[in-house]
MIGUTI-196940 format. One line per 10 residues: their letters; for each residue y, x, z negated of C-alpha. Coordinates in Angstrom, 1 decimal. Example, Ala and Ser with C-alpha at 12.3 -4.5 7.8 and 13.67 -1.06 7.14 Angstrom:
BEGIN
AS) -4.5 12.3 -7.8; -1.1 13.7 -7.1
***
This chain:
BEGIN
XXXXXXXXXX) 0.0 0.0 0.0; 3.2 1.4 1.3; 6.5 0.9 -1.2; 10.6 2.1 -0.5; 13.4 1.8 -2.5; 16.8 3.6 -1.7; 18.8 4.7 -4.8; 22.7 6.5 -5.0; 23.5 5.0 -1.7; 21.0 6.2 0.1
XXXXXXXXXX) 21.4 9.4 -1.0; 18.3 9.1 -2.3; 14.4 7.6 -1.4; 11.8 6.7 -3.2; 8.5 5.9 -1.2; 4.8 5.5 -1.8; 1.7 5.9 0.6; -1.8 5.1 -0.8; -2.0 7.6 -4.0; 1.1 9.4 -3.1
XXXXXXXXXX) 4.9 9.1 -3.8; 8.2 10.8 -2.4; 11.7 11.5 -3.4; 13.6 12.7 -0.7; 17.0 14.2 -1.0; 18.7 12.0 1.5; 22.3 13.9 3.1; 20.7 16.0 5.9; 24.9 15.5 7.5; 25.8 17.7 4.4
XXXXXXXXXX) 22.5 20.4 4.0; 21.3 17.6 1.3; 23.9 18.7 -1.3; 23.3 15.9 -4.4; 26.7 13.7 -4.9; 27.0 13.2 -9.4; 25.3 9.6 -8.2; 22.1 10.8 -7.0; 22.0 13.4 -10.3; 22.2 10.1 -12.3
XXXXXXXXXX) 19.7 8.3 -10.1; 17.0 11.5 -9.8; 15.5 9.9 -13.6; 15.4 6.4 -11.9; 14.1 6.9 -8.8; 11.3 9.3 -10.7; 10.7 5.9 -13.2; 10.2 3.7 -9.9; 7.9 5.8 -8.7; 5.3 6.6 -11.5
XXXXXXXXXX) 5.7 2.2 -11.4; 4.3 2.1 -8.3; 0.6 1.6 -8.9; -1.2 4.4 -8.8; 0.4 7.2 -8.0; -1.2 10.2 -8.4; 1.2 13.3 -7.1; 5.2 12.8 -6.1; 6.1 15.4 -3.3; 10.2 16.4 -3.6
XXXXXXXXXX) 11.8 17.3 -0.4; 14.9 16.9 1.7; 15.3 14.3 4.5; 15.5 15.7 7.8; 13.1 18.9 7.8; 16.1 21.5 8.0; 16.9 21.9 4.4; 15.7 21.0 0.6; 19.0 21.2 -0.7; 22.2 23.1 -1.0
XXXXXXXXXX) 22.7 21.5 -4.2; 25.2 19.8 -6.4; 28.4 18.9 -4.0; 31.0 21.2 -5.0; 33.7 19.2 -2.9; 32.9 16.9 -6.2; 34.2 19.5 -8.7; 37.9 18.7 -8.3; 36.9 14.8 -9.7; 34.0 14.9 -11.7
XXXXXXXXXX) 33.6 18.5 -13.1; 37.0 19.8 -12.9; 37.4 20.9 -16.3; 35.2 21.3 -19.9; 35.8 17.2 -20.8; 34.2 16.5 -17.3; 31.6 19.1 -17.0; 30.2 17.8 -20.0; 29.3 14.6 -18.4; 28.3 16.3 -15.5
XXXXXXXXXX) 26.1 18.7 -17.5; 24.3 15.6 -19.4; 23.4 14.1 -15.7; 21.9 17.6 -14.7; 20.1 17.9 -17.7; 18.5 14.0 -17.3; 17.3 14.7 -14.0; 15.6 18.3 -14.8; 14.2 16.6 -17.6; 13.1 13.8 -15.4
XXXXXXXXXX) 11.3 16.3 -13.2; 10.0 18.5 -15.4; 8.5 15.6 -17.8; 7.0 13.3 -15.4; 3.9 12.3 -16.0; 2.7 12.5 -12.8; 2.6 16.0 -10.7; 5.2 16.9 -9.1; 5.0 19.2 -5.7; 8.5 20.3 -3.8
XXXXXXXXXX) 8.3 20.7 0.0; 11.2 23.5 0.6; 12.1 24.7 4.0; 15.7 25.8 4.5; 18.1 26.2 1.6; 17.4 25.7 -1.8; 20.2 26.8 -3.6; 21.7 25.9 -7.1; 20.9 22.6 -8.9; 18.4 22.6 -5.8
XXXXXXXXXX) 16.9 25.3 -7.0; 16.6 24.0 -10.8; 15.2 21.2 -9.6; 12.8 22.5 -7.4; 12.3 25.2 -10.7; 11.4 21.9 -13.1; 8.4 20.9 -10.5; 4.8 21.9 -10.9; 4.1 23.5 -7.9; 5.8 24.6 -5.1
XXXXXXXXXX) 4.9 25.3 -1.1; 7.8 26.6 1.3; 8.4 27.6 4.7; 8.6 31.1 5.5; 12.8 30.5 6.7; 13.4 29.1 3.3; 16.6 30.8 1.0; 17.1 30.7 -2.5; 20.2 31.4 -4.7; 21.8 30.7 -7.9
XXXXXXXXXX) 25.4 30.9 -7.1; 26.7 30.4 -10.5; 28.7 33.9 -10.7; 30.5 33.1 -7.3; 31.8 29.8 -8.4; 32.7 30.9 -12.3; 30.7 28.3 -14.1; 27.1 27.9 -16.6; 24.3 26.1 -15.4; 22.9 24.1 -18.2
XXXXXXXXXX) 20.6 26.0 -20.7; 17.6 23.7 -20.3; 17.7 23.8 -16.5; 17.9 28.1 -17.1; 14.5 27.8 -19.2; 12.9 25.8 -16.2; 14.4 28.9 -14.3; 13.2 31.7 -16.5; 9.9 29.9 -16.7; 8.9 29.6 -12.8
XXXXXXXXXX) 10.5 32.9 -11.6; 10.8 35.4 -14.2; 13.5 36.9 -16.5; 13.8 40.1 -14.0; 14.1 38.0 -10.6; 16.3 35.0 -12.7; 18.6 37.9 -14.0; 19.2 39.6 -10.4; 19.6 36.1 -9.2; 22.3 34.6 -11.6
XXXXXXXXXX) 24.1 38.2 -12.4; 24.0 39.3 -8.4; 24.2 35.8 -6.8; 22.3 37.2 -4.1; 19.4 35.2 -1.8; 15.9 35.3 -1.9; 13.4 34.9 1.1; 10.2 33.0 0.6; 8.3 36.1 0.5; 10.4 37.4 -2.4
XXXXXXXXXX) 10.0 34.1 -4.2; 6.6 34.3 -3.7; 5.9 37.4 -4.8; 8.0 36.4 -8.4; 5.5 33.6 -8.7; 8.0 30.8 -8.0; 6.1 29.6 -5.2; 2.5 28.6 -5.1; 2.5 29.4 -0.9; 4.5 29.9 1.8
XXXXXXXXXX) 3.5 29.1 5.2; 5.6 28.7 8.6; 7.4 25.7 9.4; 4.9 24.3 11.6; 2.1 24.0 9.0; 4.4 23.0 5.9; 3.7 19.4 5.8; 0.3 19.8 6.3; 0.0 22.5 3.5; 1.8 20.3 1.1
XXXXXXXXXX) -0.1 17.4 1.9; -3.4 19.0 1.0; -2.1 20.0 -2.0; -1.4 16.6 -2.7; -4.8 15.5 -1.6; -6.3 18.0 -3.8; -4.2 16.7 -7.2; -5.0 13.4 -5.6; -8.5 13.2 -5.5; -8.9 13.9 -9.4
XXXXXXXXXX) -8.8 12.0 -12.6; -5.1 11.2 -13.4; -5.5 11.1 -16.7; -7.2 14.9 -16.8; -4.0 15.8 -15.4; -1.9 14.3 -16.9; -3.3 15.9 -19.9; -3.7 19.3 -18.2; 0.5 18.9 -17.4; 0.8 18.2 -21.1
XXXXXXXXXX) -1.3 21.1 -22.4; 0.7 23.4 -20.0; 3.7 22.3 -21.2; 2.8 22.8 -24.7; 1.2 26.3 -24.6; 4.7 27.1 -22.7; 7.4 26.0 -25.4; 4.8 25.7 -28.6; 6.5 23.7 -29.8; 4.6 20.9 -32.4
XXXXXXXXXX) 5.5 17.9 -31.1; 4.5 19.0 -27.6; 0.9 20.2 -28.7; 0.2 16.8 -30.9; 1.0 15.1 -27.8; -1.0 17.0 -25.7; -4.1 17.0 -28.1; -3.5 13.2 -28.3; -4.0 12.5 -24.6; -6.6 15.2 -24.2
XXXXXXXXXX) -8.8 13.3 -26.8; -8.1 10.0 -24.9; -9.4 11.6 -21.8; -13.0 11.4 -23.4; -13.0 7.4 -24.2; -11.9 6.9 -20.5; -13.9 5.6 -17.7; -13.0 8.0 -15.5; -14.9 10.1 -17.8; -18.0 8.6 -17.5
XXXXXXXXXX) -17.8 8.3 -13.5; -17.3 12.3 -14.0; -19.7 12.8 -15.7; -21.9 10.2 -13.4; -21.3 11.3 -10.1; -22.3 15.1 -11.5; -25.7 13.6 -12.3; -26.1 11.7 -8.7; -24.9 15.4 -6.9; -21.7 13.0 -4.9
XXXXXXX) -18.3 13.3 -5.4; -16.7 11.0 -8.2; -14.4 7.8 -7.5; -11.6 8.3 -10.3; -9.5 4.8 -11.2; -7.0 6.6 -13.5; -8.7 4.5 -16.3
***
């Protein structure tokens, strides 16, 4: 069953095809460079999508095939983040949408050809996994324009890239090419431009075609071994042990006896 809905004016769309959903970043005119709207619409479009039956893997890319994203609009910044009052706001609707990302439930994979700079980039930091062409860039422009990105969306940073490669990257404001980026261990694979879709879509298939609630709690384990923080790990322990009373579970565990492969419900 096939679902759309179009969020911050179209900047942004969320669609679903059998167990997979999309949120496309939806200004190809303007390299896909996210307006303070669609920041404030990233969490809702990410709630309407884990709605959407059963949805087992969201892929993140930009509409049109050129670019990801540029990231946040600067020609924004003399309105909405034009001085420490307004920033703050501004900051708070970053933060939501990393958070969004990087605590969905669900899997998250970003498709990335072209740019990926800035908020692009933290977002595209707060997914799971990543795939991108071999023509993709990457910066961190932060230096050049004379502000802070937010502190949590830095962790996210730190976390997929490494402190070395986020220091060069924030302190130099330089670019990376896919290969670089792959070699830091921000990107799961890079492929050419020809084979990206397909790459990414067998990832999907692959997260896809196994119990949801295994990785759900496999997300949640992650997460926790990576802040240990208390909270996290009682959460993750929680669903881990609710993994054992499912019926997915027992198909598992059936469809290993009967040598086939299993038929997960996400129940």
């Amino acid at each position: 069953m096939k679902s759309r809905h179009t969020f911050a004016q179209n900047g942004l769309i969320a669609a679903t095809d059998g167990n997979r959903g999309y949120l496309s970043i939806n200004r190809p005119e303007r390299k896909n460079a996210i307006s303070f709207e669609m920041w404030r619409d990233i969490p809702v479009a990410l709630n309407w999508l884990c709605e959407q039956g059963d949805i087992r893997c969201i892929i993140m890319h930009g509409e049109g095939g050129t670019d990801f994203s540029a990231g946040a609009d600067i020609s924004e910044f003399d309105e909405v983040r034009q001085d420490a009052s307004t920033a703050q706001g501004y900051e708070l609707s970053n933060s939501s949408a990393f958070q969004a990302v990087r605590l969905c439930p669900i899997p998250v994979v970003a498709m990335i050809n072209g740019v990926c700079f800035g908020g692009a980039f933290g977002l595209a930091a707060a997914t799971d996994m990543r795939i991108a062409s071999n023509e993709a860039l990457f910066a961190v422009p932060a230096g050049r324009l004379g502000l802070a990105y937010p502190v949590d969306a830095m962790s996210d940073i730190v976390e997929a890239l490494g402190p070395q490669p986020a220091r060069a990257l924030l302190y130099t404001g330089r670019r990376m090419n896919a290969r670089e980026a792959q070699s830091a261990g921000f990107l799961y694979s890079v492929c050419g431009i020809a084979d990206l879709n397909t790459a990414v879509h067998e990832l999907a298939d692959q997260i896809c075609a196994n119990a949801p609630l295994s990785n759900r709690a496999s997300k949640l384990s992650i997460r926790a071994a990576l802040t240990g923080r208390n909270e996290d790990l009682l959460r993750a322990e929680e669903v881990a042990q609710s993994t054992f009373r499912s019926a997915d579970y027992a198909e598992g565990r059936r469809a290993f006896r009967e040598k086939r492969s299993p038929s997960f419900a996400g129940k």
